[in-house]
C-alpha positions in Angstrom: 37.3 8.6 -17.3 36.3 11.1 -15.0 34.1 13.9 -14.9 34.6 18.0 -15.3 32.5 20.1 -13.2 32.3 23.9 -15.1 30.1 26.1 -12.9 29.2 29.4 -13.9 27.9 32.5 -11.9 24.4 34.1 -13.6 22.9 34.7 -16.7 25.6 37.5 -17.7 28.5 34.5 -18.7 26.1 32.5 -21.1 28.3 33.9 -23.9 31.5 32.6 -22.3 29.5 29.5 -21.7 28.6 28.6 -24.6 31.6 29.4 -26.3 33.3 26.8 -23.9 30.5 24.0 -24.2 31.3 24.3 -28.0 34.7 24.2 -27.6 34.2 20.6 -25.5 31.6 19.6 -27.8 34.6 20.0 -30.6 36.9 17.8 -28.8 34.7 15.1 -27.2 31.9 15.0 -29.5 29.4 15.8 -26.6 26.6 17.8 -26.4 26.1 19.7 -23.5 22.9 21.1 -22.3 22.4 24.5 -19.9 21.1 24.3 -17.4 19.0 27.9 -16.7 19.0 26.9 -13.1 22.3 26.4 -12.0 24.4 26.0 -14.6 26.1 23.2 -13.5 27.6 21.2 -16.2 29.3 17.6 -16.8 31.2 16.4 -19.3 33.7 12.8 -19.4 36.7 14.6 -20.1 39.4 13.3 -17.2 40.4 12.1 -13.9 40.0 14.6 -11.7 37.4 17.3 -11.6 38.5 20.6 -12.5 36.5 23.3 -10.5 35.7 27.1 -11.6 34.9 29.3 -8.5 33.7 32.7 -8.2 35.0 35.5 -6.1 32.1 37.8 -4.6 33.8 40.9 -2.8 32.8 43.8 -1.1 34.2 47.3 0.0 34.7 48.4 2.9 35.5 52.0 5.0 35.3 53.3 8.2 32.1 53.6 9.5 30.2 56.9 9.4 30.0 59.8 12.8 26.6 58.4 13.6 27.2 54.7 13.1 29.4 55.5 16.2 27.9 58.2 18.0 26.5 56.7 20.9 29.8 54.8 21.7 31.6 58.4 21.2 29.2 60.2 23.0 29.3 57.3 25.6 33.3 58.3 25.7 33.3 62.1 25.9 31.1 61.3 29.4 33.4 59.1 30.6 36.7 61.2 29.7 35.8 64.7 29.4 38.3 66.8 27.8 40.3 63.6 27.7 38.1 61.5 25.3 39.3 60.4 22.0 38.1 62.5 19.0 35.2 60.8 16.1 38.3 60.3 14.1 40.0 58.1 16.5 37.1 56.5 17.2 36.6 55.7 13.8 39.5 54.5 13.1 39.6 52.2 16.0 36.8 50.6 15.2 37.2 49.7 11.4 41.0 48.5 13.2 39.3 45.8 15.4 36.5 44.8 12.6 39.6 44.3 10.1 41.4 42.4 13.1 38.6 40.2 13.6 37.8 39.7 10.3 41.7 38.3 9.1 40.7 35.8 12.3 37.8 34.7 11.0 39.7 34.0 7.7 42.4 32.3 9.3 40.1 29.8 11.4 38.4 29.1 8.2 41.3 28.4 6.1 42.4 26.4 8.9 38.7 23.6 9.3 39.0 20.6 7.9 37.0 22.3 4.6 39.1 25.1 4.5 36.9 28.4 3.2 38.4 30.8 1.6 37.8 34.4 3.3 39.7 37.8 2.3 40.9 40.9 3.2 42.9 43.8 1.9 43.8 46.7 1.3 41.0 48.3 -1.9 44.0 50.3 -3.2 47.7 49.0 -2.9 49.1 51.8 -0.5 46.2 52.7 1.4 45.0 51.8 4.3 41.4 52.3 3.3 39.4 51.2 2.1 39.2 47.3 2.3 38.5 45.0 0.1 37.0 41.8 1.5 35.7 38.5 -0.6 34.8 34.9 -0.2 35.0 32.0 -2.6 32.7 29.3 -3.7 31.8 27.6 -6.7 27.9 29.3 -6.6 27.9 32.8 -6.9 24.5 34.0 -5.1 25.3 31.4 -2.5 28.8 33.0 -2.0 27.4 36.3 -2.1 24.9 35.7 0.6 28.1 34.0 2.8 30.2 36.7 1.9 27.2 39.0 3.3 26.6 37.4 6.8 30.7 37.0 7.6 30.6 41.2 7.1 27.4 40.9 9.4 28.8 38.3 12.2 32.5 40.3 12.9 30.7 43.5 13.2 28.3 42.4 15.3 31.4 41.0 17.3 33.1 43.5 17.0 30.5 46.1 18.6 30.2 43.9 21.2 33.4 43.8 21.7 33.6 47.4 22.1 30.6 47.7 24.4 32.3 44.6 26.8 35.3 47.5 26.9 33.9 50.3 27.3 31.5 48.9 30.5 34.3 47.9 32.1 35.5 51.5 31.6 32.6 52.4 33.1 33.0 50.0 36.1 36.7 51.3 36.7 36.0 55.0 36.6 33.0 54.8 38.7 35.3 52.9 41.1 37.9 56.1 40.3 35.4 58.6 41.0 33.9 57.2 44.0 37.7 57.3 45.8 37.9 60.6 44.6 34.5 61.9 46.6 35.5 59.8 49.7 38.7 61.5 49.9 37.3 64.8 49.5 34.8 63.8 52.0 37.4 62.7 54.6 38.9 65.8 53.9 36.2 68.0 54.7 35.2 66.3 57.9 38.8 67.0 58.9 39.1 69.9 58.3 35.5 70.4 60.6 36.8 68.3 62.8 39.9 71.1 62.6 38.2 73.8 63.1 36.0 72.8 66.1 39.0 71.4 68.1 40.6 75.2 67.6 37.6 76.5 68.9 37.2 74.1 71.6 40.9 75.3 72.7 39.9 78.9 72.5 36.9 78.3 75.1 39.7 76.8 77.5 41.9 80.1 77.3 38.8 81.7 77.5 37.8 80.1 81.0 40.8 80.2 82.1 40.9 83.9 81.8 37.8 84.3 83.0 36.8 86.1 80.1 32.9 85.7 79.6 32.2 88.6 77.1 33.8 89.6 73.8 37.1 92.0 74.2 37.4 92.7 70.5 35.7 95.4 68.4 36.5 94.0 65.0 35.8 90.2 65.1 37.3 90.1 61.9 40.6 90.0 62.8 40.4 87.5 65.4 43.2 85.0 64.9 44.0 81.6 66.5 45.9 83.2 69.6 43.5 86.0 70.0 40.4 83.7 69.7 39.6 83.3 73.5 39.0 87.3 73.3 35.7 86.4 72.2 34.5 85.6 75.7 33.0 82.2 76.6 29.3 83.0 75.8 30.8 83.3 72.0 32.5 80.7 71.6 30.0 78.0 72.9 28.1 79.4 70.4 30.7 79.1 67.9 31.0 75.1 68.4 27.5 74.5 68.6 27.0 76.2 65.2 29.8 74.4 63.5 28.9 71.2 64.7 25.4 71.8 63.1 26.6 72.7 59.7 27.1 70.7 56.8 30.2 69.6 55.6 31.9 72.0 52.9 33.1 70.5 49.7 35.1 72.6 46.7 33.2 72.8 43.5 35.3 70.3 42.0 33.8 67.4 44.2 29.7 68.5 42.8 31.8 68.6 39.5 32.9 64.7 40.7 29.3 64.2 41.5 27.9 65.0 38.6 30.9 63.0 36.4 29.5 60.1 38.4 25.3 60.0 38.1 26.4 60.8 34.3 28.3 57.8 33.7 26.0 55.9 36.5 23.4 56.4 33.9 25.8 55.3 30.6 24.0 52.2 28.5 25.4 51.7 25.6 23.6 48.9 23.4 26.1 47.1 21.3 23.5 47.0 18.4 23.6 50.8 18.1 27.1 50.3 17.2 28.7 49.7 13.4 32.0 49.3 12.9 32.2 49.7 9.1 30.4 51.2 5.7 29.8 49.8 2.6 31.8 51.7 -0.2 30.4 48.7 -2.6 27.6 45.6 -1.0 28.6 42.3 -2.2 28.2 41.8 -5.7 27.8 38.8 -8.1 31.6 37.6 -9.3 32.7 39.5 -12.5 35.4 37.0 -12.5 36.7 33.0 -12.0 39.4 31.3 -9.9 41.9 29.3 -12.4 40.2 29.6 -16.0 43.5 29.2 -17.5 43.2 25.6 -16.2 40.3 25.0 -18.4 41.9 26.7 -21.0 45.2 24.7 -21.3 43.5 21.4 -20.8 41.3 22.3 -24.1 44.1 23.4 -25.7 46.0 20.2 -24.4 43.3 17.8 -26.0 43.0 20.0 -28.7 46.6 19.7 -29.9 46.5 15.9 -28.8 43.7 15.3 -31.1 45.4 16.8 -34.0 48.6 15.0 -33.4 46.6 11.7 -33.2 45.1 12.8 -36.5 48.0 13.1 -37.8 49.4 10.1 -37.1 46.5 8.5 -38.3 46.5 10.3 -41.5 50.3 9.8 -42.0 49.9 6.3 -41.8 47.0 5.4 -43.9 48.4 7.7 -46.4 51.8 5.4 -46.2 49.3 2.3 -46.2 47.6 3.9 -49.7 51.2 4.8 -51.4 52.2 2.6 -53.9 55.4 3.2 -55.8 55.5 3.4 -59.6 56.7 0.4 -61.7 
C-alpha cells in the first residue's frame, strides 16, 4: 500500500479538512490527526500519492505616472517634442514585464522540476489587468515565491529599460555632436568666405590705386563695388573679421544645450517599476485537482459497499435453509 499526501493551505480549510479526514477515517478505519503546523497528512490508502496544491495569484496593471517618471522624464530630454507620451510609456513597460514574465514561466516549466508559473489576462478580453500565480503544495511558501518572481522580472525588466535607454543616450550624444561639428565647419566656411571676398576687394583696390573710401553710403557696398572702400578700409576689414568669433544660428546653442542636458542624464534602474499591484499575492482560496480526491473516496466508498454486499449475500445464502 502506499501513502496519500492531503496538504492544506491555512487555518481557513479546517472545516473542509476535517470533513475529508472523516470521510477517510470512514473508509480505512484510520484516525487522522492535524497537524496545526502544517497540515500535512498521511493516510495508507494507495499506490501512488495523490497531491493537493494551492494556487497563490496576484494582479497586476500598468504601473503608475511616477513609478515611471524619471525614465519619462529621462525621454522627453532625449526626444523633445518627439518623446513618447506617459501613456506609451506605460504601456511599454507593463509589455516587456509581461514578456519577461511568460519567459520566466516557460524556463520553469521547462527544468528538470518543472514549476508552474502563470500569466493572463485578469478579465477574458482585456488586456489589463494580469493575472499572475504560482503553484505549490504550501501555500505561504508559494505565496512568498509567487512574491519574489513579481520582484526579480521587474527588477529585470527596469534594467532592461535603463541598458536601452543609455544606449539611446550614447547614440544621440554621438547624433548631436555631428550635428554641432557640421554647423561648426559651416561657420568657419562661411568666415573663411567672407575674408577671401574681402581679401579680393583689397587687390581691385590696389590695383586702382584707390587708398580712401569713394562711397558715401557704405551700406550699399556690394561684392563688385567693394574695392570703393579704399585700401586703408579694407585691411581693416580683414583684420577685424579674422579676430571675431565664429557665428552660429540659434539652433546650434539650441544643439548645445540638447547635449549638456542629456550629457547629464542618469537614470537609476531602481527608480524604475514596471507594474502595480491591483491585488498583492494572497493565500490560495482554492486547490489543484480535488475532484481527484473526491472520486477516489467515492471509488473506495462504492468498493466497500459492493464488498459488503457480497459478503452479506453470501453469508445470508450460507444461513438459508429451505423448509421441509
Amino acid at each position: 500500500m502506499g501513502e496519500i499526501s492531503v496538504k492544506t493551505g491555512n487555518n481557513a480549510r479546517n472545516g473542509g479538512k476535517n470533513s475529508l479526514n472523516r470521510l477517510i477515517r470512514c473508509v480505512c478505519g484510520k484516525k487522522i490527526g492535524p497537524d496545526p503546523r502544517n497540515f500535512n497528512q498521511r493516510v495508507s490508502l494507495g499506490r501512488n500519492d495523490l497531491l493537493i496544491r494551492t494556487f497563490p495569484s496576484a494582479i497586476i496593471a500598468q504601473p503608475d505616472a511616477a513609478q515611471i517618471a524619471t525614465y519619462s522624464n529621462a525621454l522627453n530630454i532625449l526626444y523633445g517634442t518627439a518623446a513618447p507620451t506617459m501613456i506609451d510609456n506605460q504601456t511599454r513597460a507593463i509589455d516587456r514585464f509581461s514578456a519577461s514574465f511568460s519567459a520566466l514561466s516557460q524556463a520553469l516549466d521547462n527544468q528538470a522540476e518543472p514549476e508552474k508559473l502563470t500569466i493572463e489576462p485578469a478579465v477574458k478580453g482585456q488586456a489589463l489587468p494580469l493575472n499572475v500565480s504560482y503553484t505549490s503544495t504550501s501555500a505561504e511558501a508559494a505565496q512568498k515565491q509567487l512574491a519574489q518572481y513579481i520582484q526579480l522580472v521587474d527588477e529585470q525588466t527596469a534594467k532592461e529599460l535603463a541598458v536601452d535607454l543609455n544606449d539611446n543616450i550614447k547614440e544621440q550624444i554621438k547624433t548631436l555632436n555631428a550635428s554641432l561639428q557640421n554647423q561648426e565647419k559651416v561657420a568657419q566656411e562661411q568666415k573663411d568666405l567672407r575674408i577671401k571676398q574681402i581679401a579680393e576687394a583689397l587687390k581691385n583696390a590696389e590695383a586702382a590705386n584707390i587708398t580712401s573710401p569713394r562711397l558715401q553710403q557704405t551700406q550699399e557696398v556690394t561684392q563688385e563695388t567693394m574695392f570703393l572702400l579704399g585700401s586703408e578700409g579694407l585691411k581693416s576689414m580683414i583684420d577685424n573679421e579674422a579676430s571675431l568669433p565664429l557665428v552660429f544660428p540659434r539652433a546650434y546653442y539650441q544643439t548645445r544645450r540638447n547635449l549638456l542636458d542629456i550629457q547629464n542624464l542618469n537614470v537609476n534602474p531602481d527608480t524604475i517599476h514596471v507594474y502595480r499591484y491591483v491585488m498583492k499575492p494572497e493565500l490560495p482560496v482554492r486547490r489543484d485537482s480535488p475532484k481527484k480526491v473526491i472520486v477516489l473516496i467515492l471509488a473506495v466508498l462504492l468498493g466497500g459497499m459492493i464488498g459488503s454486499g457480497v459478503v452479506l449475500g453470501r453469508n445470508a445464502l450460507r444461513n438459508y435453509k429451505p423448509k421441509a
